[in-house]
C-alpha positions as CSV (number, residue, x, y, z in Angstrom):
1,X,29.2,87.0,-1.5
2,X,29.3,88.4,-4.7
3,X,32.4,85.5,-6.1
4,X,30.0,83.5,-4.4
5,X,26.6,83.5,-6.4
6,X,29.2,84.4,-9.5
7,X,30.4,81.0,-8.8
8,X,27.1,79.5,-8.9
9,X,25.9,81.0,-11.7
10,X,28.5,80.1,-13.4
11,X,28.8,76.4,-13.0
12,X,24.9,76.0,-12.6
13,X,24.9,73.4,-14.6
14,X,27.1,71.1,-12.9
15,X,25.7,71.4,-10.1
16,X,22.0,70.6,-11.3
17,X,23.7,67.4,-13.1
18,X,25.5,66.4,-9.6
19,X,22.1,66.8,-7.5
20,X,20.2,65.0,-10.3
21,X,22.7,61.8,-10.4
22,X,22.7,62.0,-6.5
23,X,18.8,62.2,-6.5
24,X,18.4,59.7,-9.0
25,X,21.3,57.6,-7.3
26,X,19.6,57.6,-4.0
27,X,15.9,56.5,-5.6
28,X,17.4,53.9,-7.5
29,X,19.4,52.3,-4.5
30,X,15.7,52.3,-2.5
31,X,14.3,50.7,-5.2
32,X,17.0,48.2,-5.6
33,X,17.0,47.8,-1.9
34,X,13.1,47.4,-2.2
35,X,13.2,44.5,-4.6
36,X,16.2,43.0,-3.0
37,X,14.1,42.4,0.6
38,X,11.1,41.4,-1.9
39,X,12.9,39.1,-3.5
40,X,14.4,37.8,-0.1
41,X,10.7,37.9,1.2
42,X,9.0,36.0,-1.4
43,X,12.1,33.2,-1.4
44,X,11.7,32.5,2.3
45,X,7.9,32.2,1.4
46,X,8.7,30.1,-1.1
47,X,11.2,28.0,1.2
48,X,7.7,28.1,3.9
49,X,5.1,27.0,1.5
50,X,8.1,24.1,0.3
51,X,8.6,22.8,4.0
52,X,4.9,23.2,4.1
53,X,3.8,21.1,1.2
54,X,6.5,18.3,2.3
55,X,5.2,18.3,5.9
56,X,2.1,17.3,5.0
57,X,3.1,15.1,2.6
58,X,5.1,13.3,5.0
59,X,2.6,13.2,7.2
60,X,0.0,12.0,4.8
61,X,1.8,9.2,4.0
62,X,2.2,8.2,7.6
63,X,-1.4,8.6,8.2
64,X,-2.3,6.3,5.0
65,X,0.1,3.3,6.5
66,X,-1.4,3.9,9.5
67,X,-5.2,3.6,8.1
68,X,-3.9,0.9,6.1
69,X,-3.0,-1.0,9.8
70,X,-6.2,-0.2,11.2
71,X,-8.1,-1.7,8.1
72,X,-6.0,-4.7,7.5
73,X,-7.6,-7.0,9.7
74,X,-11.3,-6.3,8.1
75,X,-9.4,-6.8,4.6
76,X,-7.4,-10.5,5.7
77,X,-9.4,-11.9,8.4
78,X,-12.9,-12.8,5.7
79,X,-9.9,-14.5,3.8
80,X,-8.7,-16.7,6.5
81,X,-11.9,-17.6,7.2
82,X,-12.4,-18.4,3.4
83,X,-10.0,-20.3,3.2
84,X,-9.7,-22.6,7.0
85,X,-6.5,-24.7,6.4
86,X,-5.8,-24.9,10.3
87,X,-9.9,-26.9,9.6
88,X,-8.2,-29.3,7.0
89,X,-5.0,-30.0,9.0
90,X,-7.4,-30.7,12.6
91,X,-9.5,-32.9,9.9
92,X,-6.4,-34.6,8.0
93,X,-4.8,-35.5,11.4
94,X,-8.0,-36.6,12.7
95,X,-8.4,-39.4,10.1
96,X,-4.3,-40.5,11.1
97,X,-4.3,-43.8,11.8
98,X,-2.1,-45.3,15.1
99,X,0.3,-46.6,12.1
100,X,0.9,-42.9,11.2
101,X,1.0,-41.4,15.3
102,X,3.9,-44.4,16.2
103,X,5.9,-44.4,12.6
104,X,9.6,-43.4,12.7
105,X,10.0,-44.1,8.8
106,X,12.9,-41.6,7.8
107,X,11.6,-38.9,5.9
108,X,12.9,-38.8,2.1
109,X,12.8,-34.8,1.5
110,X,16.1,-34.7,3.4
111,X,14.7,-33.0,6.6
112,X,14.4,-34.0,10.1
113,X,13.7,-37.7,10.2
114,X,12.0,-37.4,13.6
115,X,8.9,-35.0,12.3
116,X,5.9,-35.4,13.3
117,X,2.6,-33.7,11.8
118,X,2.0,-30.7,13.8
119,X,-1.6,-28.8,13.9
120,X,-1.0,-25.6,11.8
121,X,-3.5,-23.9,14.2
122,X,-1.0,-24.2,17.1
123,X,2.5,-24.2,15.5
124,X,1.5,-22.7,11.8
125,X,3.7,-25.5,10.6
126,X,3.4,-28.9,8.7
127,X,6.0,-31.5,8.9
128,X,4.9,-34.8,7.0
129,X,6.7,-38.2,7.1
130,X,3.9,-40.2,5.9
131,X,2.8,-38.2,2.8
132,X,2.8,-41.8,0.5
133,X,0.9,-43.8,3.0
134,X,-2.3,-41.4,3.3
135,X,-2.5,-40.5,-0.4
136,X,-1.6,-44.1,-1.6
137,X,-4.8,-45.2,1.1
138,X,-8.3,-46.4,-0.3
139,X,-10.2,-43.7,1.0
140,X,-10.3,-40.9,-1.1
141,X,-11.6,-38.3,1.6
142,X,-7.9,-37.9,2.5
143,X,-6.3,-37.5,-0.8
144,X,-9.2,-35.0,-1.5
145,X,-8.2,-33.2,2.1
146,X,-4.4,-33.6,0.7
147,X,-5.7,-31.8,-2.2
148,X,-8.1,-29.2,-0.6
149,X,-4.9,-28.2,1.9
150,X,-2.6,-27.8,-0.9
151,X,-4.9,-25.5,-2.8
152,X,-6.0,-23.5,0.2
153,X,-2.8,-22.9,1.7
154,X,-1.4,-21.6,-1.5
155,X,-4.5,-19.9,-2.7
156,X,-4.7,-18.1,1.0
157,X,-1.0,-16.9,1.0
158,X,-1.5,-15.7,-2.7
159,X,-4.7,-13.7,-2.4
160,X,-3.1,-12.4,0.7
161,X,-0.6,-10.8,-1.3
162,X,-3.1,-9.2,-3.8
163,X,-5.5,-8.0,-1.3
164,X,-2.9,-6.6,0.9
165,X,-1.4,-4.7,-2.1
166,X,-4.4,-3.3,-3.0
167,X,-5.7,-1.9,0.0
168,X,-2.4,0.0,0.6
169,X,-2.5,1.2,-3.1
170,X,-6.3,2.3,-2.5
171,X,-5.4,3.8,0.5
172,X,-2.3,6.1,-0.2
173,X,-4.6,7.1,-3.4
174,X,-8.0,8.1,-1.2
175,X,-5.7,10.0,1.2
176,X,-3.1,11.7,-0.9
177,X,-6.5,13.6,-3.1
178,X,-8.0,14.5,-0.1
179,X,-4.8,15.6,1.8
180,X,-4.1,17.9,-1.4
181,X,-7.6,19.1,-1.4
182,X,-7.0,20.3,2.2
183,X,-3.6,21.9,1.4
184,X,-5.5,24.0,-1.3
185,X,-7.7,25.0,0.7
186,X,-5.7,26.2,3.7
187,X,-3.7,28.1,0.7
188,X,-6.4,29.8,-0.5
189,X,-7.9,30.4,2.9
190,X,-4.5,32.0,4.1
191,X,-4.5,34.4,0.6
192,X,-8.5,35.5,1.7
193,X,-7.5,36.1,4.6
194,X,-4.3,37.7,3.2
195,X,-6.8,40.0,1.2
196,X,-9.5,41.2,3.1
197,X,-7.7,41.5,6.5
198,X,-10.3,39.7,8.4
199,X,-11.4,36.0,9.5
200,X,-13.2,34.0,7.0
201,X,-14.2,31.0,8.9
202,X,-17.9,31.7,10.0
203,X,-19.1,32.1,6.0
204,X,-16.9,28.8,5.0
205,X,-18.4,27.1,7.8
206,X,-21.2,25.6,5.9
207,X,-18.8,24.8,3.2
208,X,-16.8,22.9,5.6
209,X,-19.7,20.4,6.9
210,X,-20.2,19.9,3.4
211,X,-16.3,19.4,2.2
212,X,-16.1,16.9,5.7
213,X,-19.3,14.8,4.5
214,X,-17.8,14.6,0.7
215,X,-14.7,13.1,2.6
216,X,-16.7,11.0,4.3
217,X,-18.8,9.3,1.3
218,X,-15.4,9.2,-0.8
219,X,-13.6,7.2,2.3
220,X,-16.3,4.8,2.8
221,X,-16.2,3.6,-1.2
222,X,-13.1,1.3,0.2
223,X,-16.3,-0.9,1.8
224,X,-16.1,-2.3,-0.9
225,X,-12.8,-4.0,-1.5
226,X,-13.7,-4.9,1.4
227,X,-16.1,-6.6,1.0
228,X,-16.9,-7.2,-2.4
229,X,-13.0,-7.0,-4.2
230,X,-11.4,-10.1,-1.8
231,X,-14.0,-12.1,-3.1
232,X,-13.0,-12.1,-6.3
233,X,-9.5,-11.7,-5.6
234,X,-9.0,-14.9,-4.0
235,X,-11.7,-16.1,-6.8
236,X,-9.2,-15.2,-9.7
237,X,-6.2,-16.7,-7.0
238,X,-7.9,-20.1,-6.3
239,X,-8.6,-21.0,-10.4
240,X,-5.5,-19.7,-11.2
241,X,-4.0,-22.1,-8.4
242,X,-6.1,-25.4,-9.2
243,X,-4.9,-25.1,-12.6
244,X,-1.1,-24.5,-12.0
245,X,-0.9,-27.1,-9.2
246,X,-3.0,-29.9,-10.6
247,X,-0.5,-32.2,-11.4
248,X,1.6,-31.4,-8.3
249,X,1.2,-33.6,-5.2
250,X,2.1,-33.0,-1.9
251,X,4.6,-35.6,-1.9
252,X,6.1,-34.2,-5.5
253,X,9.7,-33.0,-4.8
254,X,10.6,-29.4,-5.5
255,X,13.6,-27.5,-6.2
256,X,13.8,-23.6,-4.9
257,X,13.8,-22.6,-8.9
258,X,10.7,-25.1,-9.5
259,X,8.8,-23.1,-6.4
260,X,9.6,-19.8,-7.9
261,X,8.4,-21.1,-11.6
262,X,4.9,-22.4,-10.5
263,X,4.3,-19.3,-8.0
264,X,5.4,-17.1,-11.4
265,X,3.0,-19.1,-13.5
266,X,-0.4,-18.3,-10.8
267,X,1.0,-15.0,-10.6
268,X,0.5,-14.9,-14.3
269,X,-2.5,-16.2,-15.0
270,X,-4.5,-13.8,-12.0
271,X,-2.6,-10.9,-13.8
272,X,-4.3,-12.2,-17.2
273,X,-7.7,-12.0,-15.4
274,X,-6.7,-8.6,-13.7
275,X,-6.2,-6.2,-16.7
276,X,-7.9,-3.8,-14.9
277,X,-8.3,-3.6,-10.7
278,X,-11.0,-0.8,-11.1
279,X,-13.7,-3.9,-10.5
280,X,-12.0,-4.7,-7.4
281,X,-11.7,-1.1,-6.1
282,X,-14.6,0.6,-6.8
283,X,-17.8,-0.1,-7.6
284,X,-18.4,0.5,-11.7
285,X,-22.2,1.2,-11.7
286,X,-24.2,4.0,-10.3
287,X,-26.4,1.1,-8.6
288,X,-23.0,0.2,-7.0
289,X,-22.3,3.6,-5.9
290,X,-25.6,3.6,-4.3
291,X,-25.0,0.5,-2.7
292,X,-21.6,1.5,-0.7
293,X,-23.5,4.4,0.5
294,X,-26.5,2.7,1.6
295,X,-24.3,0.2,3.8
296,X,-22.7,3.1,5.4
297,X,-25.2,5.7,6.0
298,X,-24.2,8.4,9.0
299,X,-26.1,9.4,11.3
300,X,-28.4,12.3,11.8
301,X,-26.1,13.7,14.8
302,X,-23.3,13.9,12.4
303,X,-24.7,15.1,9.6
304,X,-28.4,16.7,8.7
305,X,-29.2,16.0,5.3
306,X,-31.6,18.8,3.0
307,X,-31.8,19.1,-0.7
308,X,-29.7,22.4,-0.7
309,X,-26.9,19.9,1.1
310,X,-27.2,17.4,-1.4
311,X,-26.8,19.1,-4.6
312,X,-24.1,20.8,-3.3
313,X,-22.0,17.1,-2.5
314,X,-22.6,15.1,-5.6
315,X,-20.6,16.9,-7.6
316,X,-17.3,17.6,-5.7
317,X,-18.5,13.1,-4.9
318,X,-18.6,13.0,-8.6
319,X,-15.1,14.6,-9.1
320,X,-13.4,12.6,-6.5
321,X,-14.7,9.3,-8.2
322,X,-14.0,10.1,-11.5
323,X,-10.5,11.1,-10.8
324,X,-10.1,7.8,-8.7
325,X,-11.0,6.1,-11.9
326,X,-8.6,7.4,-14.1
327,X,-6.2,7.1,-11.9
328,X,-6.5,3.3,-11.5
329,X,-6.7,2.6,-15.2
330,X,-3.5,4.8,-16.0
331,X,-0.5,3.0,-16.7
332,X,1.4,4.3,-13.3
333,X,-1.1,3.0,-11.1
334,X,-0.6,-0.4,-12.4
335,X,2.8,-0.3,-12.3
336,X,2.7,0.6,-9.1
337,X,0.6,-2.6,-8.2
338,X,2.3,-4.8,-9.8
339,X,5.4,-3.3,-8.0
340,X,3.4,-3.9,-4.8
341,X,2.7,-7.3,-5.4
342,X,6.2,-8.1,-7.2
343,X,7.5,-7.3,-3.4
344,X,5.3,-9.4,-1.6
345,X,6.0,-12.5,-3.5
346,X,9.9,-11.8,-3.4
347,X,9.4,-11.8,0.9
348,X,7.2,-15.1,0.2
349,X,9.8,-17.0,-2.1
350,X,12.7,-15.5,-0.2
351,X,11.4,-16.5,3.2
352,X,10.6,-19.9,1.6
353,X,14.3,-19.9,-0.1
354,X,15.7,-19.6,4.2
355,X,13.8,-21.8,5.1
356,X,13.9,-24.7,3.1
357,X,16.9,-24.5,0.9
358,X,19.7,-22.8,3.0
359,X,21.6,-25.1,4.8
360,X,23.5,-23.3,8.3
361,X,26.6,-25.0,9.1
362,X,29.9,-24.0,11.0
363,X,32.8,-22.9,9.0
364,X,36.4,-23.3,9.7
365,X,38.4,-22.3,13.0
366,X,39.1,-18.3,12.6
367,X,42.0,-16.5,14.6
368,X,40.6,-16.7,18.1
369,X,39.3,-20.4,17.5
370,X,36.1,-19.7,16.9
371,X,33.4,-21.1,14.8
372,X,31.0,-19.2,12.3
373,X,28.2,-20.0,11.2
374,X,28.2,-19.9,7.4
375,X,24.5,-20.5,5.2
376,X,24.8,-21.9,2.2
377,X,22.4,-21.6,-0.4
378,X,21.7,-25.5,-2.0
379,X,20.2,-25.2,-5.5
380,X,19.5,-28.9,-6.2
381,X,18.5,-29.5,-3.1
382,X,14.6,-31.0,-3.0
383,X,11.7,-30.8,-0.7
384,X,8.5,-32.0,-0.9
385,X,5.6,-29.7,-1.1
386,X,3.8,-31.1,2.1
387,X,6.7,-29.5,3.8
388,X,6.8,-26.6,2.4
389,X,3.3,-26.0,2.9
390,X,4.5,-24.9,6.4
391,X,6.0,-22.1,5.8
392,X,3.7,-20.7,3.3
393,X,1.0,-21.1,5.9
394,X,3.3,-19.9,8.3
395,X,4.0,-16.5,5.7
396,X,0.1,-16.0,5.8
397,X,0.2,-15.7,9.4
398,X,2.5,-12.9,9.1
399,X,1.0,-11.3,6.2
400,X,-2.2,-10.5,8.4
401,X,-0.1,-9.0,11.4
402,X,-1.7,-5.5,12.0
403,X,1.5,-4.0,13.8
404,X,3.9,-2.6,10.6
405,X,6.8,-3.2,12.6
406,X,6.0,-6.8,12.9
407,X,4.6,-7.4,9.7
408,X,7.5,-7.5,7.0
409,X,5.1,-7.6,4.7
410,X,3.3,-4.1,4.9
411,X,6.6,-2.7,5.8
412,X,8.3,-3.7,2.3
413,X,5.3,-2.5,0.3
414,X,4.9,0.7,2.3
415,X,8.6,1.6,1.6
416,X,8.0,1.0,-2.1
417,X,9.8,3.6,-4.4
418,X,7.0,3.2,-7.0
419,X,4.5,4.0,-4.4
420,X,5.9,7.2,-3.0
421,X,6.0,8.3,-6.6
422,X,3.2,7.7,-7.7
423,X,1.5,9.3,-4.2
424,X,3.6,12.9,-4.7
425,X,2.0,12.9,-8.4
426,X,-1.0,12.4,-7.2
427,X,-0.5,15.2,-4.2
428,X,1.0,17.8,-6.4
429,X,-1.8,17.6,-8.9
430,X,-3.3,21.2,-7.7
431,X,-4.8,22.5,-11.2
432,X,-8.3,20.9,-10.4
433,X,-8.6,21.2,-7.0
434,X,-7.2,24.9,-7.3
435,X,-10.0,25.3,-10.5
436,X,-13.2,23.9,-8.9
437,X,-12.5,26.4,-5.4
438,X,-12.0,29.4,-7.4
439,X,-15.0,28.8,-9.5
């Protein structure tokens, strides 16, 4: 016993060093070990809040083409009835003449020599074979209806184009501010709750019929494109038209490339007149504002108005508008329209191009002695613009389909790159939302 505590004594030292490394050792592994699961923790948070954030987004965006769908038809259907070329046609073939019903003249645009003018309002399609005898007639009522179905036809499919661009523009904008001002919120509600260990909802409560009733008022401001920006969409559409297509007559013969220049050269000029689509989105006056609201009041059951109620909305109203503003007159957001419309005119010229200026034939005997058929694309092939009148009345009619999967049209400019873009910037742009809730 003795040796032993000599032993100790002796090499006391060493042995407070060794427990002190050991001690310290152990501590710093905890600690180590400590972070490490915090660090783990906080990543799969990270990874959570990530899948989160792009659920929602994904799910906004579904939910904007969706509203888009549900809204098209109010958006197109004042449009059509602006501009009644299924009236014209019914009118045009009323005044044919028995020379016209019984003529087999061959027709000189190179298609079928048999056509026959067909109502647009049954077929949506115009074959002429006697374009030279009605304009060439005395009576000026049907070179004038010549005239007025030209314009309207164009002008319709054109504005149809605009207005549907537009709308989905306006929509994934309205949608995307208010899905990111509900993902903030449901963030900071989860940290509250985080915090003080208890269920917040009964004090938000009031907060919540007034955040729902700001949604509301913001959502109804697209009455207006509505009905106030197609009006001067297709008002912008039909000069632009009457001046670009003066000097062309039904029975003047077009190549593909000659389409494609003249639809370029409206495009154009309704661009020159549309610097700025903030006119044809929102209303640019606080009499305006006003307006919209007073043409979609809500009623008492939904929502009971006070003074306390009121103050409380105009602001977070104000905020929404303003930022809606900006956004339309910054340089993205035009790009993005014109990268809506830019898609809708390539479906219209390319469906024109298949149409009228492919020719389908059958190609030479392959291995098992079969035929294919081969389409050929004819660039100095020319057909008159009665003719193809047809098909661009026949491209409006698919342009106001409400189903996505049937209409070609909202499905291209829903799929836009541009779009998608330009709807995750304006998701991910927290900082104000975050601001005015912590206020």
């Amino acid at each position: 016993m003795p040796f032993l505590t000599s032993f100790l004594h002796r090499h006391r030292r060493k042995f407070a060093t060794a427990i002190g490394v050991a001690v310290t050792s152990y501590y710093a592994y905890r600690q180590v070990k400590l972070k490490f699961f915090e660090i783990g923790s906080q990543l799969s948070a990270n990874l959570t809040s990530r899948e989160n954030l792009r659920r929602r987004f994904e799910q906004n965006q579904q939910d904007a083409a969706f509203t888009v769908a549900a809204l098209l038809s109010s958006m197109t259907d004042p449009i059509v009835c602006e501009l009644p070329v299924e009236e014209v046609t019914d009118e045009l073939q009323a005044k044919r003449g028995p020379l016209s019903q019984s003529s087999n003249a061959p027709s000189q645009s190179g298609d079928d020599p048999n056509a026959e003018t067909t109502s647009i309002a049954s077929s949506s399609t115009i074959t002429i074979i006697d374009v030279d005898a009605e304009i060439q007639q005395p009576k000026r009522t049907k070179k004038k209806l010549w005239n007025d179905l030209k314009i309207m036809a164009i002008t319709r499919a054109v504005s149809l184009v605009y207005a549907i661009a537009l709308l989905i523009f306006f929509t994934r904008l309205q949608l995307n501010m208010l899905g990111r001002q509900n993902y903030v919120k449901s963030v900071k509600a989860m940290t509250e709750t985080c915090d003080h260990g208890t269920d917040l909802d009964q004090g938000a409560s009031e907060d919540q019929v007034i955040q729902n009733e700001v949604n509301r008022r913001f959502l109804t401001y697209s009455w207006w494109l509505l009905t106030r920006g197609w009006v001067r969409i297709v008002s912008n559409v039909r000069e632009a038209t009457e001046t670009v297509f003066e000097s062309v007559t039904p029975r003047t013969e077009l190549g593909f490339g000659d389409l494609g220049g003249l639809i370029k050269r409206v495009r154009e000029l309704v661009d020159a007149k549309n610097k700025n689509y903030l006119e044809i989105l929102l209303p640019t006056s606080k009499e305006g504002e006003e307006f919209v609201l007073s043409n979609n009041p809500c009623s008492e059951q939904e929502f009971q108005s006070s003074p306390v109620r009121e103050q409380a909305i105009a602001p977070l109203l104000r905020a929404l508008l303003d930022e809606s503003t900006d956004l339309i007159e910054s340089p993205n957001a035009k790009g993005v329209i014109s990268g809506l419309v830019s898609e809708g005119f390539k479906l219209l010229l390319n469906s024109l191009q298949i149409k009228y200026f492919f020719l389908l034939y059958e190609g030479a005997q392959d291995d098992h002695d079969s035929r294919q058929k081969v389409v050929e694309f004819q660039e100095e092939k020319k057909v008159r613009l009665a003719n193809i009148l047809a098909g661009i009345t026949q491209q409006s009619h698919e342009m106001v389909v409400v189903n996505e999967n049937a209409n070609p049209y909202l499905s291209a400019m829903n799929c836009l790159p541009e779009l998608r873009n330009f709807s995750a910037i304006v998701y991910s742009n927290f900082a104000s939302d975050w601001k005015s809730m912590t206020d």
